[in-house]
C-alpha positions in Angstrom: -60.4 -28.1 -9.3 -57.7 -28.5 -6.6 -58.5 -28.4 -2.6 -55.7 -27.5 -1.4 -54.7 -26.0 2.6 -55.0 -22.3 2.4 -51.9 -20.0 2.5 -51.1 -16.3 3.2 -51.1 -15.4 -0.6 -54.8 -16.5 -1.0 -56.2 -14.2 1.3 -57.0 -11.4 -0.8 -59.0 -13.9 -3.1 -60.2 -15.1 0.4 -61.5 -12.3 1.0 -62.7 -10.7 -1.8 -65.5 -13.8 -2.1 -66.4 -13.3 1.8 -67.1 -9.3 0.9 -69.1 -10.3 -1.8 -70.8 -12.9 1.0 -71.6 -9.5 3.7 -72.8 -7.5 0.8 -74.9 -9.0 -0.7 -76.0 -12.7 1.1 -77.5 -13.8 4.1 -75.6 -16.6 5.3 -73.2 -14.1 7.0 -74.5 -11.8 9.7 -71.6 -9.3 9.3 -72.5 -6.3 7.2 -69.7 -4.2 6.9 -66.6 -6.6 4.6 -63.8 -7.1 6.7 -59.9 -5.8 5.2 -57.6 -8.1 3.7 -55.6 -7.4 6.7 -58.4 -8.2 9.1 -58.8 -11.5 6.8 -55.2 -12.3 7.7 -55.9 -12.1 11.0 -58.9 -14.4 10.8 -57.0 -16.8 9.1 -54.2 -16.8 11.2 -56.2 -17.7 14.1 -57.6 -20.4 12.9 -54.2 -22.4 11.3 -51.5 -21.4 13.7 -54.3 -23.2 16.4 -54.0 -26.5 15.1 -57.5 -26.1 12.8 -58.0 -26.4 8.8 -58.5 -23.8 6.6 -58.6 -24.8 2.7 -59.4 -23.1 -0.6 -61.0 -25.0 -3.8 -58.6 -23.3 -6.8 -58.5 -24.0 -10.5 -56.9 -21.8 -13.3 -59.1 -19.1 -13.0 -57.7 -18.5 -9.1 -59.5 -19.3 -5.9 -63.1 -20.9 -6.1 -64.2 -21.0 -2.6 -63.0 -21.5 0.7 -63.5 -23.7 3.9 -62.2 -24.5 7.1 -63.0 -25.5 10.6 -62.3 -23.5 14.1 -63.3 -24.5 17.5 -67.1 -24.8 18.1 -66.7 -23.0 21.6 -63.6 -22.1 23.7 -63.9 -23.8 26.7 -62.5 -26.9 27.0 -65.1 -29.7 27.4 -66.0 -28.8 23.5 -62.5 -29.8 22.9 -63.6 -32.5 20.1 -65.8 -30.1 18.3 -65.9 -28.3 15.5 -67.5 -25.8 13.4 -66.9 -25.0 9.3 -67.3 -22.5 7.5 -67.7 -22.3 4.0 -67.8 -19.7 1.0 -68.0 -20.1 -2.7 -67.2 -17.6 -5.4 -70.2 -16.1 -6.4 -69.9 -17.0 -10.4 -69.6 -20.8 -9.1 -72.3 -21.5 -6.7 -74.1 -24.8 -7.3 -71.0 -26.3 -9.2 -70.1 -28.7 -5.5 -67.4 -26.3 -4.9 -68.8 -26.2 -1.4 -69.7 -29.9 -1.5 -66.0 -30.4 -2.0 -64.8 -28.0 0.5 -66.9 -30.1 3.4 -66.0 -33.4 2.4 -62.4 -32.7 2.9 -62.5 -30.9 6.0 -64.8 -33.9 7.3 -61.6 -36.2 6.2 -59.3 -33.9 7.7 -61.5 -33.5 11.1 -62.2 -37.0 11.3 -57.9 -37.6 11.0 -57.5 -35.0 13.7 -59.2 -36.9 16.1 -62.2 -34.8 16.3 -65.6 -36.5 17.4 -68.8 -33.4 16.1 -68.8 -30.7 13.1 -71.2 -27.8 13.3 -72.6 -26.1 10.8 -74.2 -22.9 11.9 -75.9 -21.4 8.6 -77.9 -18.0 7.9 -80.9 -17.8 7.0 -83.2 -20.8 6.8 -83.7 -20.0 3.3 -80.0 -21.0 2.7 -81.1 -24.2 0.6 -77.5 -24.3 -0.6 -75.5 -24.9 2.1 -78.3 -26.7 4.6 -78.7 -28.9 1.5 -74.8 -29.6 1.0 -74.7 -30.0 4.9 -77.4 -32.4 4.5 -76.2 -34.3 1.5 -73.0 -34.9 3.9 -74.9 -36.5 6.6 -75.7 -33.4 8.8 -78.8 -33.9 10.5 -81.0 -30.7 11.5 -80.5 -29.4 15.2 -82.6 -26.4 15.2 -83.2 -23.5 14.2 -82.7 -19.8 15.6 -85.8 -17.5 14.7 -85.5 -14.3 13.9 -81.9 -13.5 15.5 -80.5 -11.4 13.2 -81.6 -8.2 10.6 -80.3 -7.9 7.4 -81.1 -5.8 4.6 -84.2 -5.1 6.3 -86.0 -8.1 7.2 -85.3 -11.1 10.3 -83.5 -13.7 9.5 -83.1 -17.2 11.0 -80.1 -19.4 12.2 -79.9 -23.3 11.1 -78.0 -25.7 13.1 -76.6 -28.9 11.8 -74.5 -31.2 13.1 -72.6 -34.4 11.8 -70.3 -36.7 13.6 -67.0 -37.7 13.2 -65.3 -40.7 13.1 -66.3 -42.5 16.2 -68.7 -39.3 17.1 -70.2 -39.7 21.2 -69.6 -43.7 20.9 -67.5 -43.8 23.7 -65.1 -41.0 26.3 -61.4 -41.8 25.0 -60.4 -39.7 22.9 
C-alpha cells in the first residue's frame, strides 16, 4: 500500500468509496452521493487552500482516502484542523484508515499546525473513534441525537489530538 497526495484522476475512485459511505454508513450525514464533478469541487477546495488531501492505493486502485480542511473559517482557528477519512468498503479493518491518519498527523504537524479534529458519526463508529484513539485522540464529546439516518438518531463524536507543540505556547 502506497499513501500518496491525491490527484484529479483519483477522484472518481474518490468518490465512488464516499457514495458507498452516504448509502449505506453512518459516519456521513449526507444522504444523497455527491457527482464526481461535485467531488472535484470538494477536492479542489481543500488542496488549492494550502490543506492535505491523500489516497492509500495499491494494485487494485484506490483504498481509501484522507485529508485535512480547516476546522472553522474564521481566523483565530487558524492552527486547526479537521480530517476526514474513508476506506473502501472491501478493506475496512485492514489500517488503511490507520495509515491515512498517521500521515496527515506528519503532514499537519510539518505544516505548522497546532489541533486535529475528528468529528465522527455515529457513536457506534468503533472504527474510526478507535483508530482516532489509537493515534492519541482523546474524546471531546459527544453530539446526541443530531442527525436521522435510515430511520433512527444518530450521535456526533468529537475527538481531538494535538500537534506538534499543540496550545504549549502563542508563536506560531
Amino acid at each position: 500500500m502506497e499513501i500518496r497526495h491525491a490527484t484529479d484522476a483519483d477522484v472518481p475512485d474518490i468518490q465512488a468509496i464516499y457514495a458507498h459511505h452516504v448509502l449505506h454508513g453512518t459516519g456521513t450525514f449526507e444522504e444523497d452521493p455527491p457527482s464526481v464533478e461535485e467531488m472535484f469541487l470538494r477536492f479542489h477546495k481543500v488542496v488549492d487552500h494550502g490543506f492535505v488531501w491523500l489516497v492509500a492505493a495499491d494494485a487494485t486502485g484506490v483504498l481509501g482516502y484522507g485529508y485535512y480542511a480547516p476546522f472553522r473559517e474564521r481566523s483565530a482557528y487558524r492552527f486547526t484542523v479537521e480530517d476526514s477519512i474513508y476506506v473502501r468498503d472491501d478493506v475496512r479493518g485492514q489500517g488503511v484508515g490507520k495509515a491515512l491518519v498517521t500521515r496527515l498527523i506528519e503532514l499537519a504537524t510539518a505544516q505548522g499546525l497546532r489541533q486535529m479534529i475528528a468529528v465522527i458519526g455515529d457513536s457506534d463508529n468503533v472504527g474510526s473513534i478507535g483508530v482516532h484513539a489509537s493515534m492519541g485522540f482523546h474524546m471531546v464529546g459527544t453530539m446526541k441525537s443530531v442527525g436521522i439516518k435510515f430511520g433512527r438518531w444518530i450521535d456526533v463524536v468529537t475527538m481531538q489530538r494535538p500537534l506538534g507543540r499543540g496550545d504549549s505556547n502563542l508563536a506560531a
